[in-house]
C-alpha positions as CSV (number, residue, x, y, z in Angstrom):
1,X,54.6,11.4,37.2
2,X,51.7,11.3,34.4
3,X,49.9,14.5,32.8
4,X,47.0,14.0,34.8
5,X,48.9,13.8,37.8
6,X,50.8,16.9,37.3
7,X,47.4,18.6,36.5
8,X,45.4,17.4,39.5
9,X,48.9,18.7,41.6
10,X,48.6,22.1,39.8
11,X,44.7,22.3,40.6
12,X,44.9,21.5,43.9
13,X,47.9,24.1,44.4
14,X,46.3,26.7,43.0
15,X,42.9,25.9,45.8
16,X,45.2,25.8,48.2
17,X,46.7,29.2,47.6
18,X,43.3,30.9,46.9
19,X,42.0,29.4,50.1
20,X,45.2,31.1,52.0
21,X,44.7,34.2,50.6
22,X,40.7,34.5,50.9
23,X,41.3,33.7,54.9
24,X,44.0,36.6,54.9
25,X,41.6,39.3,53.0
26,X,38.3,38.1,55.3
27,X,40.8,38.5,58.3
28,X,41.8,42.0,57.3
29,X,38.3,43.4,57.0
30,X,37.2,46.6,58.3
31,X,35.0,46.2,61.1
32,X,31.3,48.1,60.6
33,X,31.1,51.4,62.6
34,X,29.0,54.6,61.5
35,X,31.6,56.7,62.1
36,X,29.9,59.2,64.5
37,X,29.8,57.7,67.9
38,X,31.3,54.5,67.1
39,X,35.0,54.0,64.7
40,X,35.0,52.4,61.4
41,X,37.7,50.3,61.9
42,X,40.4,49.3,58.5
43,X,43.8,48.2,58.2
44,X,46.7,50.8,57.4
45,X,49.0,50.1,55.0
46,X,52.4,51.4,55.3
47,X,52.3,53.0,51.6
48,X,48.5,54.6,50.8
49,X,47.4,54.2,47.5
50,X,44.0,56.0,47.6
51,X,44.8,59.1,46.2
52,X,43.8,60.4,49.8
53,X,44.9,64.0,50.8
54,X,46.4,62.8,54.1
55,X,47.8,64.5,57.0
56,X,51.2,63.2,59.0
57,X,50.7,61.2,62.5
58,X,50.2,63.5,65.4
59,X,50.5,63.0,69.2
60,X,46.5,63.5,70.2
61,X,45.5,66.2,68.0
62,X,41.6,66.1,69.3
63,X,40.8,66.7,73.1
64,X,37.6,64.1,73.6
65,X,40.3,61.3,72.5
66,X,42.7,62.1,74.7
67,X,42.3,59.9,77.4
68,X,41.3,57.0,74.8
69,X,44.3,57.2,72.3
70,X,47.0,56.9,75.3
71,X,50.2,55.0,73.6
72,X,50.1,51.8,74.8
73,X,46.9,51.3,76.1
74,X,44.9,48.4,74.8
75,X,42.3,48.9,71.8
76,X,40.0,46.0,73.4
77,X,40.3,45.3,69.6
78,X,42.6,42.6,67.6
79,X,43.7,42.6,64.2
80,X,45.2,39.0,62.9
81,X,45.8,37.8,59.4
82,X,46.2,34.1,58.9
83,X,48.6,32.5,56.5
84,X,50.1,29.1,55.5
85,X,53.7,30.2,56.9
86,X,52.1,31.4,60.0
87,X,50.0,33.9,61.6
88,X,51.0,38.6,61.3
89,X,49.5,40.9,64.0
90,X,47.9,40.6,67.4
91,X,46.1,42.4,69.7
92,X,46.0,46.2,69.2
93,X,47.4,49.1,71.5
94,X,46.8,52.7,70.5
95,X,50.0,54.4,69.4
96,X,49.5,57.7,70.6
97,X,48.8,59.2,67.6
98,X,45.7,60.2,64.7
99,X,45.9,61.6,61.5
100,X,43.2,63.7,59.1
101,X,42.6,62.6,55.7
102,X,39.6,63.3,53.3
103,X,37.7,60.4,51.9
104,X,36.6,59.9,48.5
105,X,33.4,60.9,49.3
106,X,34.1,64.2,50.5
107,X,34.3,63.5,53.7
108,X,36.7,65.0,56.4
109,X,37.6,62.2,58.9
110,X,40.0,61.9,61.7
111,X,41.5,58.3,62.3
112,X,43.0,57.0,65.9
113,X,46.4,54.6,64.8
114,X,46.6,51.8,66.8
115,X,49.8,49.3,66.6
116,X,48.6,45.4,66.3
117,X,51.6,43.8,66.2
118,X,53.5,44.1,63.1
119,X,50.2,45.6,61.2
120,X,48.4,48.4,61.9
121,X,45.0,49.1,62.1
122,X,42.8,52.8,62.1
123,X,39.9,53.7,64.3
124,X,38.4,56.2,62.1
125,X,35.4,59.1,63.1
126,X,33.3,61.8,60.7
127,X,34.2,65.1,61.0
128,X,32.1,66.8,58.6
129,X,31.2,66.4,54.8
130,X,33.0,69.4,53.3
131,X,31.9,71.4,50.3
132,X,33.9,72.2,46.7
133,X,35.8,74.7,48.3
134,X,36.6,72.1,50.9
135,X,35.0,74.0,54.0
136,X,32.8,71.9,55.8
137,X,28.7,72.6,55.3
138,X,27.6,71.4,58.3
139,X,28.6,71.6,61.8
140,X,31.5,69.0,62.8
141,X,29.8,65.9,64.9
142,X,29.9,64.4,68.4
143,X,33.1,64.5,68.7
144,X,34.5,67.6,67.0
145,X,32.0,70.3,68.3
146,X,33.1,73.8,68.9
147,X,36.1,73.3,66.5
148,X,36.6,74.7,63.2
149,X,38.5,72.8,60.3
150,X,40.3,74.6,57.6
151,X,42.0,72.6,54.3
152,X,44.9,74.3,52.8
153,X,48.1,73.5,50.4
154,X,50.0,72.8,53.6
155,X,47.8,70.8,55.8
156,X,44.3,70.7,58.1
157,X,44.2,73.9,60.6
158,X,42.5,73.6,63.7
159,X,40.9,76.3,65.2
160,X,42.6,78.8,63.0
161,X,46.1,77.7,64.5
162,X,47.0,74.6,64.6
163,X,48.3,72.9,61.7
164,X,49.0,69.5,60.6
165,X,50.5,68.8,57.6
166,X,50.3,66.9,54.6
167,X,51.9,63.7,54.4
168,X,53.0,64.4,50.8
169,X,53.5,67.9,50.9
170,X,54.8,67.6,47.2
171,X,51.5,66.0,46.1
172,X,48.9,67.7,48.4
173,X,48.3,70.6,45.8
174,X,47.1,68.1,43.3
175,X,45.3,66.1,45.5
176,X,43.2,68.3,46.6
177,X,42.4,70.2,43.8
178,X,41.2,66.8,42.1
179,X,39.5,66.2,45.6
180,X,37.4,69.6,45.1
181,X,36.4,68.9,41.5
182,X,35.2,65.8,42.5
183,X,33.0,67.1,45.2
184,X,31.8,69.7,42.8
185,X,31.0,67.1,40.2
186,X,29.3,65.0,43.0
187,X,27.2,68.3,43.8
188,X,26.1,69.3,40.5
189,X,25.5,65.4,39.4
190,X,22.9,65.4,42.8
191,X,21.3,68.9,42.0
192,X,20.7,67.5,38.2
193,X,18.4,65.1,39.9
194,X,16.4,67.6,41.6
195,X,13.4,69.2,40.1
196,X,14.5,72.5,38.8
197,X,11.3,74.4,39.4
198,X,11.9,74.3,43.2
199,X,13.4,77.1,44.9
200,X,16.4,76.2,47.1
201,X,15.9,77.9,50.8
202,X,17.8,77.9,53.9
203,X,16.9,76.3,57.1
204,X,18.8,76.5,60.5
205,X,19.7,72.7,61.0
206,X,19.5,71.4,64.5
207,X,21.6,68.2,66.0
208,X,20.7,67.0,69.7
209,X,23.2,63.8,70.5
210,X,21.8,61.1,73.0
211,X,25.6,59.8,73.8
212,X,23.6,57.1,76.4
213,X,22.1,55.8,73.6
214,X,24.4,56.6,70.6
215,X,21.5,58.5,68.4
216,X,21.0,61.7,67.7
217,X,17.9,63.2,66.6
218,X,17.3,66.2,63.5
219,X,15.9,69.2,63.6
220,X,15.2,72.3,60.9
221,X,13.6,75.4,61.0
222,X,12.8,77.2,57.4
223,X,14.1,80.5,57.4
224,X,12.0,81.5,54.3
225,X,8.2,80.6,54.1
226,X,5.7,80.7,51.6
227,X,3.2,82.1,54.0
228,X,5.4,85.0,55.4
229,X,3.5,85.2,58.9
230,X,4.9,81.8,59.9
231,X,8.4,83.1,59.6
232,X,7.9,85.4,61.6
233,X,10.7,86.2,64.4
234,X,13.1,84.5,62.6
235,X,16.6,86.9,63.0
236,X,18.6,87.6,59.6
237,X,21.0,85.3,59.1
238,X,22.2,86.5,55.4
239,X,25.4,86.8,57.1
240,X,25.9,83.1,58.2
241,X,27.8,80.7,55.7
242,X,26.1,77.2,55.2
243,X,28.4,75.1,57.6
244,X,29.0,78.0,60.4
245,X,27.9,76.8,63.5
246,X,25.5,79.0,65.5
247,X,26.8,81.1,68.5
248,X,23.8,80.4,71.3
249,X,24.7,83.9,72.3
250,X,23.8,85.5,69.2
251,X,20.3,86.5,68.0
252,X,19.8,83.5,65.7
253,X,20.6,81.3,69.1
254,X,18.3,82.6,71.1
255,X,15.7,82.1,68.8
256,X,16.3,79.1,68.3
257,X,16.3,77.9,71.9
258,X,12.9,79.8,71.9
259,X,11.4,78.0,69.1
260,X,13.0,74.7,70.3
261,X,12.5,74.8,74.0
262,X,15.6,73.8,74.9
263,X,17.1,75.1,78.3
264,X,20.4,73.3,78.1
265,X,22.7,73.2,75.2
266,X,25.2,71.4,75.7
267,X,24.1,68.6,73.8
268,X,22.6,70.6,70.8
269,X,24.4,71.9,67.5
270,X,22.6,74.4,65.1
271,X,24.3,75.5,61.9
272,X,22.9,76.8,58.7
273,X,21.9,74.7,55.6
274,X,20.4,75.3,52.0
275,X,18.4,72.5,50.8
C-alpha cells in the first residue's frame, strides 16, 4: 500500500467517524419547548457535569403531573441515537419520578425523567426565576401555583415541609453559594444598564393563563404614581416581599379584582414586583 493510499484511507476514516458522531449529537438534541405549558425536552446523563445544584429523583413530587408522570406510561415521545455499531434508546416511558435543579440562569425548574431505553431523557418546566438569595421574585407558573419553593443547604422545600434533597449533599453548599453570586452578578450587570436617574417602583404584577390556547396574558398596576390622585385606592403593600403571591382574600386582592374586573380567579396570579 503506497503513501497516498494510506492517506486517502486515513481521510476517508476520519469522515466517516465525524459523519457518525454528527448523526449521534443531531439525534440527541433537545427538543424546543418554552418551558411553561409545554417541556423542554434534553437528554440526562448518568453523571451531570453542569455545576447544577440538583435535587435526588422523587416519586411525583408535583400534584398537576401526577397523572402524566405514571411509571411506565408512554411519553408519546422517542429518544434514539444512531451509530455505526448500531442504534441506543427507544421510545420513552415516564419513570415515575422528577427532580428540581436550578439552571444557569437562575432559574428554578422541575424536570419529569422518562426511561427511553438504555438513555434517558428530561421533560423539564419553569418554576420561577429566583433572586440572589435564591427565593423566587415572581409567582411560580402554570403549573406550580399556590406552592411556595424554598432553597436551602439540604435541598428544595415545598410548601414549608416537604423536602427533597440535594443530590450531592457534600457539594450543594458550594454550589449554591456560586449559584447566588452569579444571580447577583447577573442582577447588578442588568441594573448597570439602566438609566440611573430613574426611580425603581413597585407594581402588583398580574398573570391570567389561557391553558386552551397555551398563552398567557400580563398585567401591572403601579403602586406609586407621579400624579398621586391616580393611585389612589391602592392598599399598602410595604409588607409584601417581591415574589409573594397575593392572597385574593386580603386587601391588596380585592383591589385588584376591582381594578381588573375579574369575577373568577382561578386562572389569575398576582404577585408583587419592582421594576
Amino acid at each position: 500500500m503506497n503513501h497516498k493510499t494510506i492517506l486517502y484511507l486515513a481521510a476517508l476514516l476520519g469522515m466517516i467517524v465525524s459523519a457518525a458522531a454528527q448523526t449521534a449529537i443531531v439525534s440527541a438534541q433537545s427538543k424546543p419547548g418554552d418551558g411553561i405549558f409545554t417541556p423542554i425536552i434534553s437528554p440526562v446523563a448518568a453523571i451531570d457535569k453542569t455545576n447544577r445544584p440538583m435535587t435526588v429523583e422523587a416519586d411525583r413530587p408535583e400534584p398537576n403531573f401526577a397523572d402524566a408522570m405514571v411509571a411506565g406510561k408512554p411519553t408519546g415521545d422517542s429518544y434514539v441515537i444512531h451509530f455505526p455499531t448500531g442504534d441506543a434508546g427507544g421510545a420513552c416511558l415516564y419513570s415515575g419520578t422528577g427532580r428540581y435543579f436550578i439552571e444557569s440562569t437562575g432559574t428554578l425548574t422541575f424536570q419529569i425523567i422518562a426511561q427511553c431505553g438504555n438513555l434517558k431523557r428530561g421533560y423539564s418546566y419553569m418554576i420561577c426565576k429566583l433572586d440572589e438569595e435564591l427565593r423566587c421574585h415572581e409567582a411560580p407558573w402554570w403549573y406550580f401555583r399556590g406552592r411556595i419553593y424554598s432553597i436551602t443547604s439540604q435541598g428544595v422545600v415545598v410548601n414549608g415541609s416537604a423536602l427533597y434533597p440535594w443530590k450531592d449533599p457534600s457539594e450543594a453548599p458550594r454550589k449554591i453559594q456560586a449559584m447566588a453570586a452569579s444571580i447577583k452578578q447577573m442582577n447588578e450587570r442588568f441594573a448597570n444598564l439602566k438609566d440611573p436617574h430613574v426611580l425603581h417602583t413597585r407594581l402588583i404584577s398580574c398573570r391570567n393563563f389561557q391553558p386552551e390556547s397555551k398563552s398567557y396574558g400580563i398585567h401591572e398596576i403601579a403602586t406609586e404614581c407621579a400624579v398621586k390622585s391616580l393611585c389612589n385606592g391602592i392598599p399598602n403593600v410595604d409588607s409584601l416581599r417581591d415574589g409573594d403571591p397575593i392572597d385574593w382574600s386580603t386587601p391588596v386582592g380585592k383591589f385588584i379584582k376591582q381594578e381588573k374586573k375579574i369575577s373568577d380567579v382561578s386562572h389569575w396570579v398576582c404577585f408583587m414586583r419592582t421594576q
